[in-house]
Each structure stands twice: as C-alpha cells, then as structure tokens.
VMD Tcl script that builds the backbone (N, CA, C; Angstrom):
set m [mol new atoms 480]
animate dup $m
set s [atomselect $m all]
$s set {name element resname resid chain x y z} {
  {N N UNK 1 A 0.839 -1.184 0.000}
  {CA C UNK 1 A 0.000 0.000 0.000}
  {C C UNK 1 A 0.883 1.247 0.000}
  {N N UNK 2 A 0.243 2.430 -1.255}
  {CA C UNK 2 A 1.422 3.324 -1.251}
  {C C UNK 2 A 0.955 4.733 -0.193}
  {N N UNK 3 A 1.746 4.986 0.375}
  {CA C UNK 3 A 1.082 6.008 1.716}
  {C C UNK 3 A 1.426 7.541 0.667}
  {N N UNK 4 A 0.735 8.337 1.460}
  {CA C UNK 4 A 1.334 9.817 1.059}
  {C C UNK 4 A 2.652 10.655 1.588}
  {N N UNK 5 A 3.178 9.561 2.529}
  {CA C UNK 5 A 4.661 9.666 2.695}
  {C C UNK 5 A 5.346 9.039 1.404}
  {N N UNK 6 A 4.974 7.723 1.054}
  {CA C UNK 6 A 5.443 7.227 0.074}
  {C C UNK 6 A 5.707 8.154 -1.137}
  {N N UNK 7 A 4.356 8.687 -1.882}
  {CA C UNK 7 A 4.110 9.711 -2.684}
  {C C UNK 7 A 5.044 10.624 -2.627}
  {N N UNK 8 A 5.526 11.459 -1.198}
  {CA C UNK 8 A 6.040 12.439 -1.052}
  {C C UNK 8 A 7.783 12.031 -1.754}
  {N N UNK 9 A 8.332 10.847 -1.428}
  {CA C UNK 9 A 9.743 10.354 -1.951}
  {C C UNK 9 A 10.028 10.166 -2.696}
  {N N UNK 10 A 9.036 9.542 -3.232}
  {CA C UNK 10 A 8.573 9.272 -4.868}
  {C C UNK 10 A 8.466 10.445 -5.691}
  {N N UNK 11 A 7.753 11.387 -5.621}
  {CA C UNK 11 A 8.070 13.164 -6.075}
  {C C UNK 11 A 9.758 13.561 -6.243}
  {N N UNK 12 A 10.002 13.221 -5.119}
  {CA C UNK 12 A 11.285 13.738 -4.878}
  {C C UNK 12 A 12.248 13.240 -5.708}
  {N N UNK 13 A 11.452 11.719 -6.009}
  {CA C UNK 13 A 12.510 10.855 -7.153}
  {C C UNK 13 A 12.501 11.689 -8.313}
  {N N UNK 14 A 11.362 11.755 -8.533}
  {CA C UNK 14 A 11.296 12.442 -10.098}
  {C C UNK 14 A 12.066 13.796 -10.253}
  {N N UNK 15 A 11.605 14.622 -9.260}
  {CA C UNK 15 A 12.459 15.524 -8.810}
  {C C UNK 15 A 14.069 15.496 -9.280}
  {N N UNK 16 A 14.676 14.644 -8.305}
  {CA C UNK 16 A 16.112 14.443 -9.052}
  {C C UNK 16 A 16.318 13.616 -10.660}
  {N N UNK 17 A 15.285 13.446 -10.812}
  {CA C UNK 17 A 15.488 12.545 -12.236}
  {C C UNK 17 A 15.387 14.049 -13.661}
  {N N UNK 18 A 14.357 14.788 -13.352}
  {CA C UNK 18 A 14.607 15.626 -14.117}
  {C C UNK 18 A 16.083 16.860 -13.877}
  {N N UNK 19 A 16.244 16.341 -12.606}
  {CA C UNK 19 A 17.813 17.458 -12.544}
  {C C UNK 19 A 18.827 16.667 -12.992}
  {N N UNK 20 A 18.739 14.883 -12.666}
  {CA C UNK 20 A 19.690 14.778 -14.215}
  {C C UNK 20 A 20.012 14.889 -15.316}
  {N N UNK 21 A 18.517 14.735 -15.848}
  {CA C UNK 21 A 18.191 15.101 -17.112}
  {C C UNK 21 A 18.640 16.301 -17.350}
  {N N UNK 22 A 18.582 17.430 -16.736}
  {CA C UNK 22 A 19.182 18.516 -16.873}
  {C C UNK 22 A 20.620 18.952 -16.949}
  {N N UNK 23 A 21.247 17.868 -16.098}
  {CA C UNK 23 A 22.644 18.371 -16.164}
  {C C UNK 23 A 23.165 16.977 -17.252}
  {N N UNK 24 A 22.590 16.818 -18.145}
  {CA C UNK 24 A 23.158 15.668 -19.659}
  {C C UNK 24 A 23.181 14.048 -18.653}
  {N N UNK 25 A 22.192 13.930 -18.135}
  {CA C UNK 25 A 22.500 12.249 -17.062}
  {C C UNK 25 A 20.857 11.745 -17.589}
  {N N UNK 26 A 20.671 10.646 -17.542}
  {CA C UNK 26 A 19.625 9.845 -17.800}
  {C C UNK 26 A 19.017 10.013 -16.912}
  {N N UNK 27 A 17.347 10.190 -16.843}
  {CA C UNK 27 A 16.513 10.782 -15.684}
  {C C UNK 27 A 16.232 9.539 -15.063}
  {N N UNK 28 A 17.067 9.514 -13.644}
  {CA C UNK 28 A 16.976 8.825 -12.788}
  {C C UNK 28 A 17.054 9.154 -11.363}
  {N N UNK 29 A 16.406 9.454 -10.343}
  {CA C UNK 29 A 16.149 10.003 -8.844}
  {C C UNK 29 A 16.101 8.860 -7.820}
  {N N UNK 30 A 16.675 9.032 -6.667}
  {CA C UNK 30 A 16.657 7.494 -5.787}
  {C C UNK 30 A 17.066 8.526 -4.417}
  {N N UNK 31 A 16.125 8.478 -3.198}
  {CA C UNK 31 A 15.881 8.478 -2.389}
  {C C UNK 31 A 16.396 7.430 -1.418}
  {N N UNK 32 A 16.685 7.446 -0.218}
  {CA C UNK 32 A 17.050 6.711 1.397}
  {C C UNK 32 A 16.416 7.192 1.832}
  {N N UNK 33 A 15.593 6.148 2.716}
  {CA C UNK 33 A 14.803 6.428 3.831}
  {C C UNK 33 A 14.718 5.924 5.064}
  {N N UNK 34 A 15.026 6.212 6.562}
  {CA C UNK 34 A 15.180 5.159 7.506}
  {C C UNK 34 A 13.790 4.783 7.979}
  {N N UNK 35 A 14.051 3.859 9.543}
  {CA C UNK 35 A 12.727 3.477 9.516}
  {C C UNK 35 A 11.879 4.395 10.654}
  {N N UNK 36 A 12.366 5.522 10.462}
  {CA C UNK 36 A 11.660 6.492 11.296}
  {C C UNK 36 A 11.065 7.629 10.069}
  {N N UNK 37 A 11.525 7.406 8.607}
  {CA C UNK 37 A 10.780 8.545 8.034}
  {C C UNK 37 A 11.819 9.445 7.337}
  {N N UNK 38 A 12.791 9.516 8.010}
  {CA C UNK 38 A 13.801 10.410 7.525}
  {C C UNK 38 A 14.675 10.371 6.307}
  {N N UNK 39 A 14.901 11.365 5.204}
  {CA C UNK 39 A 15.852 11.025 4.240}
  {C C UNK 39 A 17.173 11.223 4.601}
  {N N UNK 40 A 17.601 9.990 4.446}
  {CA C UNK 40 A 19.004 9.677 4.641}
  {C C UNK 40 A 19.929 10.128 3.646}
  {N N UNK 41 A 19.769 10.001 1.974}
  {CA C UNK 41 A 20.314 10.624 1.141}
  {C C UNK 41 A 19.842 10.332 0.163}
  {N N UNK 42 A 20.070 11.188 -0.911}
  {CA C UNK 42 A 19.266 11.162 -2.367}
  {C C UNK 42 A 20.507 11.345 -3.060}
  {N N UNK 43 A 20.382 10.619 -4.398}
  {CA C UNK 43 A 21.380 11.009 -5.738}
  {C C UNK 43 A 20.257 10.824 -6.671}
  {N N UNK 44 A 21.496 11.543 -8.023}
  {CA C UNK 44 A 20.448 11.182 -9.485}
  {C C UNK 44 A 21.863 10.412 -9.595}
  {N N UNK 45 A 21.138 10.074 -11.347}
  {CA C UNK 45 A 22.092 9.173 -12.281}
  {C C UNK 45 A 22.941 10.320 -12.723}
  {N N UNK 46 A 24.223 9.579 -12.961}
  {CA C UNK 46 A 25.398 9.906 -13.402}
  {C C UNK 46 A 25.862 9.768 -14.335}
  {N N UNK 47 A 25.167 8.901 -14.779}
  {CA C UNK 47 A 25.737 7.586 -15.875}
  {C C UNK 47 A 27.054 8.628 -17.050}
  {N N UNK 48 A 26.418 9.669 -17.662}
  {CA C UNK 48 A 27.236 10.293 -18.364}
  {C C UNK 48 A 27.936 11.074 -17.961}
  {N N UNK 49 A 27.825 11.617 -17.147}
  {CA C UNK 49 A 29.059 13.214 -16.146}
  {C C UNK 49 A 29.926 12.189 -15.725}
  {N N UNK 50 A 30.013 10.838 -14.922}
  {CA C UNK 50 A 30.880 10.360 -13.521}
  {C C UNK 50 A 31.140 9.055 -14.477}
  {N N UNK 51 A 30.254 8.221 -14.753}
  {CA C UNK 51 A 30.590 6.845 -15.728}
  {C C UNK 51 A 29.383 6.160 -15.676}
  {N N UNK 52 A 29.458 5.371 -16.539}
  {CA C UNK 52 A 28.430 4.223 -16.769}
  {C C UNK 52 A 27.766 3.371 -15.889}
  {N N UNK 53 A 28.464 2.926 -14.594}
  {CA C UNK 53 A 27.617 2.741 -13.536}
  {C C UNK 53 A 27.375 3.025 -12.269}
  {N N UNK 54 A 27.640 4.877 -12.282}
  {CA C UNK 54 A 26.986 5.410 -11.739}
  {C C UNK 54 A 25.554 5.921 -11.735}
  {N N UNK 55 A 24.587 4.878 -10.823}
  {CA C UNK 55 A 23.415 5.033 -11.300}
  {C C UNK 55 A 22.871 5.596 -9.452}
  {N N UNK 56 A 22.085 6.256 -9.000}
  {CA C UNK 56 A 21.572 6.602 -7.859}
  {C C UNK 56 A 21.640 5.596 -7.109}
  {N N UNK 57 A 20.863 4.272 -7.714}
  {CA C UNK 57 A 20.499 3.011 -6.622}
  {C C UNK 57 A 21.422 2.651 -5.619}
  {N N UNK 58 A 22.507 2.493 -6.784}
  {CA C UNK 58 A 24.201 2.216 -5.842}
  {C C UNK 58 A 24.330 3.089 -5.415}
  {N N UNK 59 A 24.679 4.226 -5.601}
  {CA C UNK 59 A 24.996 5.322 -5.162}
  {C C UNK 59 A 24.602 4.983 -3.508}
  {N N UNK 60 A 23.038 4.738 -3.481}
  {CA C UNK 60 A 22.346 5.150 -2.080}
  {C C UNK 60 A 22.590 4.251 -1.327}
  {N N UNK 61 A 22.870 2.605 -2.177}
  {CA C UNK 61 A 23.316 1.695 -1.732}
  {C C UNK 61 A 24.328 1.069 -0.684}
  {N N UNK 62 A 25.413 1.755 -1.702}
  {CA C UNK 62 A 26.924 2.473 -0.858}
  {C C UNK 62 A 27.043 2.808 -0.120}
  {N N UNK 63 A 26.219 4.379 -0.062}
  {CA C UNK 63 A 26.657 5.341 1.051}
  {C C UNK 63 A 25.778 4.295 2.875}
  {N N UNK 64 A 24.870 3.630 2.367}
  {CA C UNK 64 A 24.103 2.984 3.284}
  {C C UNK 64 A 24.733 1.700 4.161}
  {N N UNK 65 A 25.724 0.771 3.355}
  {CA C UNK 65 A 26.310 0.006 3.651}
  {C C UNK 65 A 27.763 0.867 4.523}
  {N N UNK 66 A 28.359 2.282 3.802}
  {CA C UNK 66 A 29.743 2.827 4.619}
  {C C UNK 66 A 28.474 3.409 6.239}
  {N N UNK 67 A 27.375 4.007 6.046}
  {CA C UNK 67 A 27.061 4.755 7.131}
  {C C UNK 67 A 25.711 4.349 8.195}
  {N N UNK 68 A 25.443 3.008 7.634}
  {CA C UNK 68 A 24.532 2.901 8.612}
  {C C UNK 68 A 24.463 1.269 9.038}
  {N N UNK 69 A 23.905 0.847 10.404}
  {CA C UNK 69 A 24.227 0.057 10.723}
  {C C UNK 69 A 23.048 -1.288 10.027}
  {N N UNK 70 A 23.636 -2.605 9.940}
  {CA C UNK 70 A 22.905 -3.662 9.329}
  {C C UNK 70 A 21.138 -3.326 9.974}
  {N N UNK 71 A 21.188 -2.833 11.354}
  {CA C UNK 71 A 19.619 -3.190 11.398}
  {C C UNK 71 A 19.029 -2.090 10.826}
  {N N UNK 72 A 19.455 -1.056 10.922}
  {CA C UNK 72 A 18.800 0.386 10.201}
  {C C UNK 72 A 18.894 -0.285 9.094}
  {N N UNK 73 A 19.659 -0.434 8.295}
  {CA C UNK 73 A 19.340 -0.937 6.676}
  {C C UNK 73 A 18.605 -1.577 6.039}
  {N N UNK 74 A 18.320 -2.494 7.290}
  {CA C UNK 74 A 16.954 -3.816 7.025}
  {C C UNK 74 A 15.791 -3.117 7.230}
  {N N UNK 75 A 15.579 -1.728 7.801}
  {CA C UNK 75 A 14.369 -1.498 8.071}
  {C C UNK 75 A 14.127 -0.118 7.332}
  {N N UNK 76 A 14.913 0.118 6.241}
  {CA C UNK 76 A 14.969 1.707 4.861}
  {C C UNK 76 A 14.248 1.123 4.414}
  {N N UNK 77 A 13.335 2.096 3.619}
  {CA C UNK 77 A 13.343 1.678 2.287}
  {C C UNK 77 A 13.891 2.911 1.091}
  {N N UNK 78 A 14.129 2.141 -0.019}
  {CA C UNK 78 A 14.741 3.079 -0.916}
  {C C UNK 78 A 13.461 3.343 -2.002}
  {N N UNK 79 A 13.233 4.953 -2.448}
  {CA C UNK 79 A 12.252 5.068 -3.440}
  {C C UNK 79 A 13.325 5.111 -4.702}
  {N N UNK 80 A 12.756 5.206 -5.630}
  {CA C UNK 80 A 13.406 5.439 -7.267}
  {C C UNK 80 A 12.421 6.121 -8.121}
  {N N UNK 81 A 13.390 6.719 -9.324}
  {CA C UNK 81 A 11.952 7.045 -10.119}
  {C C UNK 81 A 11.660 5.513 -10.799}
  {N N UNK 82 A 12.609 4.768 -11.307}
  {CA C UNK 82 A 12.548 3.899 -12.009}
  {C C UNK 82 A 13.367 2.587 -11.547}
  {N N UNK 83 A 12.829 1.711 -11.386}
  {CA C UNK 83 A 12.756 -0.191 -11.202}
  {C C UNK 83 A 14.260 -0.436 -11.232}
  {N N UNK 84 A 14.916 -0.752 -10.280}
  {CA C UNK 84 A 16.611 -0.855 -10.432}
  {C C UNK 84 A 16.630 -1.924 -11.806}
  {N N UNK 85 A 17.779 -1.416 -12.063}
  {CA C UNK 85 A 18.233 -2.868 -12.745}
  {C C UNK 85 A 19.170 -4.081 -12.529}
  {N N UNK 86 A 19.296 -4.823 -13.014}
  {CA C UNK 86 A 19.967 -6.150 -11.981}
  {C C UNK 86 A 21.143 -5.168 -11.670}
  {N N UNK 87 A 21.950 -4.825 -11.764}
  {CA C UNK 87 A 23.468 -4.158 -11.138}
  {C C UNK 87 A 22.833 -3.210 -10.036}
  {N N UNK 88 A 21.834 -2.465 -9.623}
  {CA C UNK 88 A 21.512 -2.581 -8.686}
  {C C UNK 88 A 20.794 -2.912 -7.929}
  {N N UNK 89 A 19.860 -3.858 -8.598}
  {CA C UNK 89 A 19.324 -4.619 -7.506}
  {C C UNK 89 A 20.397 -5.666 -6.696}
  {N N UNK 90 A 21.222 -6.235 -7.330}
  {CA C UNK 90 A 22.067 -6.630 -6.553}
  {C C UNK 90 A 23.242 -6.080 -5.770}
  {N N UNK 91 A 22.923 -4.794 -6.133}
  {CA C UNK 91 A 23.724 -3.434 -4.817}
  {C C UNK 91 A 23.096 -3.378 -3.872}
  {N N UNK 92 A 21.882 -3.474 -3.648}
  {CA C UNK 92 A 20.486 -3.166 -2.554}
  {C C UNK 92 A 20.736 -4.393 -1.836}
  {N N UNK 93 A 20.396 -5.487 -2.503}
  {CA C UNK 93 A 20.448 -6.747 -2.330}
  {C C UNK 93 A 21.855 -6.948 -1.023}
  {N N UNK 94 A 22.789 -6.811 -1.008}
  {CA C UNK 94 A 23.727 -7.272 -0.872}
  {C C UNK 94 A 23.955 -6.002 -0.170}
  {N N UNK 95 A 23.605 -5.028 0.499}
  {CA C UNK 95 A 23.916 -3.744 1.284}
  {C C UNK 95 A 22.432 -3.796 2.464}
  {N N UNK 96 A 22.141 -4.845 2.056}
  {CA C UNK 96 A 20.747 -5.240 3.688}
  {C C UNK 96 A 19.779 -4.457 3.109}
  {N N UNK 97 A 19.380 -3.772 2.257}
  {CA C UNK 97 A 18.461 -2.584 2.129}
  {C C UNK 97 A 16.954 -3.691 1.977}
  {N N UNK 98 A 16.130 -3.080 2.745}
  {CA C UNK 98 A 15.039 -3.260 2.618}
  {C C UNK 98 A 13.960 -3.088 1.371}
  {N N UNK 99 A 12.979 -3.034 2.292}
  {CA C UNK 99 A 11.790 -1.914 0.607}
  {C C UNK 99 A 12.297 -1.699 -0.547}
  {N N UNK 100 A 11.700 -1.906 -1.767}
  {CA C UNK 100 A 12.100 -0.863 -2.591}
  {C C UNK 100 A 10.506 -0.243 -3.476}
  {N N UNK 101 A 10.242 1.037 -3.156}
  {CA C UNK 101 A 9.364 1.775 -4.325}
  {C C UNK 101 A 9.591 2.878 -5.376}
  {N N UNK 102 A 9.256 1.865 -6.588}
  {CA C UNK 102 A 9.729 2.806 -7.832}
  {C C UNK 102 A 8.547 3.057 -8.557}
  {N N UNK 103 A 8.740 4.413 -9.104}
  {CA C UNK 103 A 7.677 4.905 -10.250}
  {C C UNK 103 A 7.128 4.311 -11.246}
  {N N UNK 104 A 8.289 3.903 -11.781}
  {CA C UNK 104 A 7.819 3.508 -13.619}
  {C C UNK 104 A 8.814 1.848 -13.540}
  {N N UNK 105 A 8.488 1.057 -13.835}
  {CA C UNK 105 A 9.025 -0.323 -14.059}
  {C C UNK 105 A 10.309 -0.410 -15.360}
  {N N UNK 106 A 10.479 -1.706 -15.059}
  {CA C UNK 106 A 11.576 -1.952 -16.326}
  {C C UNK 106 A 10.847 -2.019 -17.700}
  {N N UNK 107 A 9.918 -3.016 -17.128}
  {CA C UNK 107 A 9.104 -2.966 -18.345}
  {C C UNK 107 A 8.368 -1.888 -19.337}
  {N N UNK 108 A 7.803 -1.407 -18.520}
  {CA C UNK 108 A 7.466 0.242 -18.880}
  {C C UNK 108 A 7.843 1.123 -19.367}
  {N N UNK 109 A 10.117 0.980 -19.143}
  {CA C UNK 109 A 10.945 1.602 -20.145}
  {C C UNK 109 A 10.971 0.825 -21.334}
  {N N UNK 110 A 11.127 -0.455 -21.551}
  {CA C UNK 110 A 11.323 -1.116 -22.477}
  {C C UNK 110 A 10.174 -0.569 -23.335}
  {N N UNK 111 A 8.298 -0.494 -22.673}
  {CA C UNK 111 A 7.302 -0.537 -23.749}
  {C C UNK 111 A 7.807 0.734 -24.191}
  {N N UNK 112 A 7.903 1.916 -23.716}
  {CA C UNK 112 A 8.061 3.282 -23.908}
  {C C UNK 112 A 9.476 3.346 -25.083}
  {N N UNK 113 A 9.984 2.818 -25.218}
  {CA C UNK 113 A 11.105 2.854 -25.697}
  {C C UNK 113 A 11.030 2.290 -26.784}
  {N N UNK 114 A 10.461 0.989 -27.224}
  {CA C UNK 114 A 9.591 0.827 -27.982}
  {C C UNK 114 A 9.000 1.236 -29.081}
  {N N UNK 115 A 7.793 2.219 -28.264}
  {CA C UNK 115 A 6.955 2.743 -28.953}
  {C C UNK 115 A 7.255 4.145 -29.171}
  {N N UNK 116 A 8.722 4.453 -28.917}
  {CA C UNK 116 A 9.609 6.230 -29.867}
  {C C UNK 116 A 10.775 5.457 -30.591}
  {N N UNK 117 A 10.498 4.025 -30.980}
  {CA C UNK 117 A 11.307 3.479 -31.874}
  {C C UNK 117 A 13.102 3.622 -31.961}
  {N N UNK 118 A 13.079 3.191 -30.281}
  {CA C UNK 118 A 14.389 3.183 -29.552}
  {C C UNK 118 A 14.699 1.573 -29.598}
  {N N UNK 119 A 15.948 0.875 -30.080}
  {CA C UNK 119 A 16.184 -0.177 -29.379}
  {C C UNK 119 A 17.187 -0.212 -28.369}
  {N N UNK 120 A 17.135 -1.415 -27.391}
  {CA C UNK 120 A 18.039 -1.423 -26.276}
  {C C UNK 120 A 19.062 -1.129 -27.001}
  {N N UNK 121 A 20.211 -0.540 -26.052}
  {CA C UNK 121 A 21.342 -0.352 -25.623}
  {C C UNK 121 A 22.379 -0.682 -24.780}
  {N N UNK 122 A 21.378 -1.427 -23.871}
  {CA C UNK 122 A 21.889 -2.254 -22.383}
  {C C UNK 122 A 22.816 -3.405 -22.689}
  {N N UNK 123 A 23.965 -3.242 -22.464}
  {CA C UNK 123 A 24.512 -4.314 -22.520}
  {C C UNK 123 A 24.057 -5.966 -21.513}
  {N N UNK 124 A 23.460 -5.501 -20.786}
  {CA C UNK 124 A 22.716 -6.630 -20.205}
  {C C UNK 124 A 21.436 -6.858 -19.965}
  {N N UNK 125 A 20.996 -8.274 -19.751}
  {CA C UNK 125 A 19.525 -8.617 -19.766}
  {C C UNK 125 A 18.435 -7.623 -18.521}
  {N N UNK 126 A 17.341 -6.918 -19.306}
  {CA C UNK 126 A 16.310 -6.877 -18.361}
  {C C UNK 126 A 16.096 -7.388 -17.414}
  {N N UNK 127 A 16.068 -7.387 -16.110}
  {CA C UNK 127 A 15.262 -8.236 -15.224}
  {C C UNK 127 A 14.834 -7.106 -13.886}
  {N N UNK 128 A 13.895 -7.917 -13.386}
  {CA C UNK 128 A 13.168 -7.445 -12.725}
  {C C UNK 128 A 13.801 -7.297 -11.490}
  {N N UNK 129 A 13.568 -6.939 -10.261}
  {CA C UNK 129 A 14.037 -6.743 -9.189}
  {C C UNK 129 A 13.896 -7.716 -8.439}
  {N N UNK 130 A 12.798 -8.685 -8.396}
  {CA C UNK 130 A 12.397 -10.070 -7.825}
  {C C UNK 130 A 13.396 -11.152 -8.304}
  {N N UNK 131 A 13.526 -10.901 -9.664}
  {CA C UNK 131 A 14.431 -12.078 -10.778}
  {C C UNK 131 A 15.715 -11.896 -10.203}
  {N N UNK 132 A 15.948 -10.596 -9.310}
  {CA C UNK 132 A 17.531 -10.757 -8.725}
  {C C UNK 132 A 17.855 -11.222 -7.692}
  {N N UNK 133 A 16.493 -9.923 -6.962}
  {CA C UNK 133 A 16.814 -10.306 -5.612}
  {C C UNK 133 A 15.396 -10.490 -4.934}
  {N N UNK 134 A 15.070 -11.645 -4.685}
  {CA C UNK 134 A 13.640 -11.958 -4.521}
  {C C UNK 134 A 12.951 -12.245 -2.859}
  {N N UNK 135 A 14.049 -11.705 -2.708}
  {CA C UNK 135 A 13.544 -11.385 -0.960}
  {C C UNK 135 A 13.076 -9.993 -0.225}
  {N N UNK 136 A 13.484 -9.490 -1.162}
  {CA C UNK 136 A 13.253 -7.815 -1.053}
  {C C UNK 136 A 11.881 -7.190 -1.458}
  {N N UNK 137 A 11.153 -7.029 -0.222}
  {CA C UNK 137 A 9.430 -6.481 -0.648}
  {C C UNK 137 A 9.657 -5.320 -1.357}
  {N N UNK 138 A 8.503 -5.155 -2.369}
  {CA C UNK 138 A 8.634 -4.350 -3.704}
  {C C UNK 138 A 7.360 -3.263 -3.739}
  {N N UNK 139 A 7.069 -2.072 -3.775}
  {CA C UNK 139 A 6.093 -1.492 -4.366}
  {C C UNK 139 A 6.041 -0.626 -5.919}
  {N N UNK 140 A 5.433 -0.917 -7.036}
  {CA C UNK 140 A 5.331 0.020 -8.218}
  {C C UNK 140 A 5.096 -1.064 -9.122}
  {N N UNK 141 A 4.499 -0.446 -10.089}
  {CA C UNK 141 A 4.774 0.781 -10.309}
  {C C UNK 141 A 3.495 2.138 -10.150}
  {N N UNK 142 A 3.727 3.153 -10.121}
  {CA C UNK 142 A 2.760 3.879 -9.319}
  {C C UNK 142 A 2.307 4.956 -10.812}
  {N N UNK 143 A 0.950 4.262 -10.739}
  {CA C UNK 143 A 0.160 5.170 -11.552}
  {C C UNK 143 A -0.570 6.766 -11.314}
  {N N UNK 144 A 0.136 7.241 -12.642}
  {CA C UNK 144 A -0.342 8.887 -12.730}
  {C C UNK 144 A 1.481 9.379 -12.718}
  {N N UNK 145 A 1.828 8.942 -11.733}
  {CA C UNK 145 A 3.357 9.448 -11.546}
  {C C UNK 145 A 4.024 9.068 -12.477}
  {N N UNK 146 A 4.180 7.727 -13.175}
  {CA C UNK 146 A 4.965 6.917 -14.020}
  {C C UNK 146 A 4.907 7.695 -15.770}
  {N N UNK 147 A 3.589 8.296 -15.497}
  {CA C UNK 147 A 3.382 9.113 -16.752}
  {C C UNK 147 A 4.169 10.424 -16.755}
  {N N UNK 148 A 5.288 10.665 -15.835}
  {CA C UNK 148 A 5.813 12.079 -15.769}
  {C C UNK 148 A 7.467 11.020 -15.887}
  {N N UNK 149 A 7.538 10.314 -15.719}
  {CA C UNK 149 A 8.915 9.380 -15.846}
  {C C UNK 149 A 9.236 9.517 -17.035}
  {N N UNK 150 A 7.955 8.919 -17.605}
  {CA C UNK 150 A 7.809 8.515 -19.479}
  {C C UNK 150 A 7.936 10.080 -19.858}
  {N N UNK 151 A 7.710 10.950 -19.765}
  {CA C UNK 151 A 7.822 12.666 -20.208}
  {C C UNK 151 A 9.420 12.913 -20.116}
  {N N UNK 152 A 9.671 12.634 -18.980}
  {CA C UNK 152 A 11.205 12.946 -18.839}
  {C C UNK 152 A 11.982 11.599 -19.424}
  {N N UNK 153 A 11.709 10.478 -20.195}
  {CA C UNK 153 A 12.719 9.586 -20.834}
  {C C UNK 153 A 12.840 10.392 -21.988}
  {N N UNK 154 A 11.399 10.384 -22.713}
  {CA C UNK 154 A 11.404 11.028 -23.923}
  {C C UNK 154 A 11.913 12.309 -24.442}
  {N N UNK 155 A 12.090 13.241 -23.493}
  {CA C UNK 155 A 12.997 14.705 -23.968}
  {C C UNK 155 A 14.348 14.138 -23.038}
  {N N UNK 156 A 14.662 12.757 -22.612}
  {CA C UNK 156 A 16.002 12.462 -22.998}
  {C C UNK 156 A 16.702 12.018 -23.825}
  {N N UNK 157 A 15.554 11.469 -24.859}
  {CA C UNK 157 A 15.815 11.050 -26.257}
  {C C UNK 157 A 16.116 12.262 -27.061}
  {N N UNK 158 A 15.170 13.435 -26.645}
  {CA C UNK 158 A 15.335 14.024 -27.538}
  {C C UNK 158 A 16.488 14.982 -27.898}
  {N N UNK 159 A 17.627 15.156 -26.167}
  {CA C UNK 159 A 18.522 15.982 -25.996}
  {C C UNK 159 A 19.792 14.963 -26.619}
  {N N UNK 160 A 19.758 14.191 -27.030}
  {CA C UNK 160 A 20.472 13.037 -27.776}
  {C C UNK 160 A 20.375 12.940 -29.332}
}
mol reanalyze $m
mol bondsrecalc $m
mol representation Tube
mol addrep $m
C-alpha cells in the first residue's frame, strides 16, 4: 500500500530525475529512507558526467552500507523514479536494504522505448528486481506518476 509519505519520496525521485536530465544524465532520482521517516540521502544518475555505472540506486546503496548500521538498513526503504536494474538490484540486495518503491518499471521503459522506436542499448539482460533479488518487498509501479517518468525519458531522447 502506497502512503502519502510514500508519494512524497517518490516526487522527490522524479524531482532528481529531471535534474539529471538537466545536467546531460539519464533521468533517474533514488531516495534513502530510515525506519523512522527520515531522508538519509538522495542522488540522481550519473551515468554520463561520472561513468556508466553510476546510477543513484548504488549510489544510495553504498553510502548505506559505509554509514549505517545492518539493522537500520533492514528497516529503509529506498524510493526510485525507475525499477533498479539487476546491477543494482544486486547493490540493494547485498547492502541489507530493505523496501524498494519505484515509479515507472523496467518494463514500462522497455514498452516506452519501444513505442519512440528506440532499441536497447543495455549491454545486459532486463530483469526485474524479484528475478535478482527476490527477498526484497517491492512497491510500483505507481500510476499517474509513471506518466511524468515517461515525459522525462522522452525529452532524454530528444537531448540526444
């Protein structure tokens, strides 16, 4: 169930996803959250300013595994604008992180991508966040919001 706290992180994702987009980075936003409510830390994607797998997830991943202790970690959850992909779901995975709620799915980039007659680029297989790491409770993708994800992929196509 998605709360209006949830909502509120989730904003915030998108939030940083269009300030990557802005500074030449693939619109991607990822939120920390402990289990009292608090943001612990936010990044966007990097992918093009810093390197290729600098993506937020890890990013938040990282900083979570150097600064907080195993039980706080089990009890975050991390928002995203968009559905990790296996390289970080198995950053989350493997850094204790709890929760994860994302905006717009993998799949959802793939249909979208798709249908502006994009093919992959990914050097590796799609998968889902369950297909990695399937212990990790999941919420998204979150409708109405996911339609502002898809706005900001597409004028990242288009700054390309």
């Amino acid at each position: 169930m998605i709360t209006d706290k949830d909502m509120q992180h989730l904003r915030r994702c998108v939030e940083l996803a269009a300030e990557a987009l802005e500074a030449g980075d693939e619109p991607f936003g990822s939120v920390l959250v402990d289990a009292d409510g608090n943001m612990m830390r936010e990044d966007r994607n990097r992918a093009n300013t810093v390197d290729a797998t600098y993506h937020p997830e890890i990013a938040v991943a990282k900083w979570a595994a150097e600064n907080m202790t195993p039980e706080a970690r089990a009890k975050s959850v991390v928002y995203t604008s968009g559905e990790h992909c296996a390289m970080c779901s198995a950053a989350h995975a493997w850094a204790g992180l709890e929760r994860i709620v994302y905006v717009s799915s993998s799949k959802q980039l793939g249909e979208w991508m798709a249908e502006m007659g994009v093919k992959s680029s990914s050097p590796i297989n799609t998968l889902s966040i369950q297909e990695v790491a399937p212990n990790i409770p999941v919420d998204g993708p979150i409708a109405g919001l996911d339609e502002e994800v898809k706005e900001l992929q597409r004028h990242s196509l288009q700054k390309y």
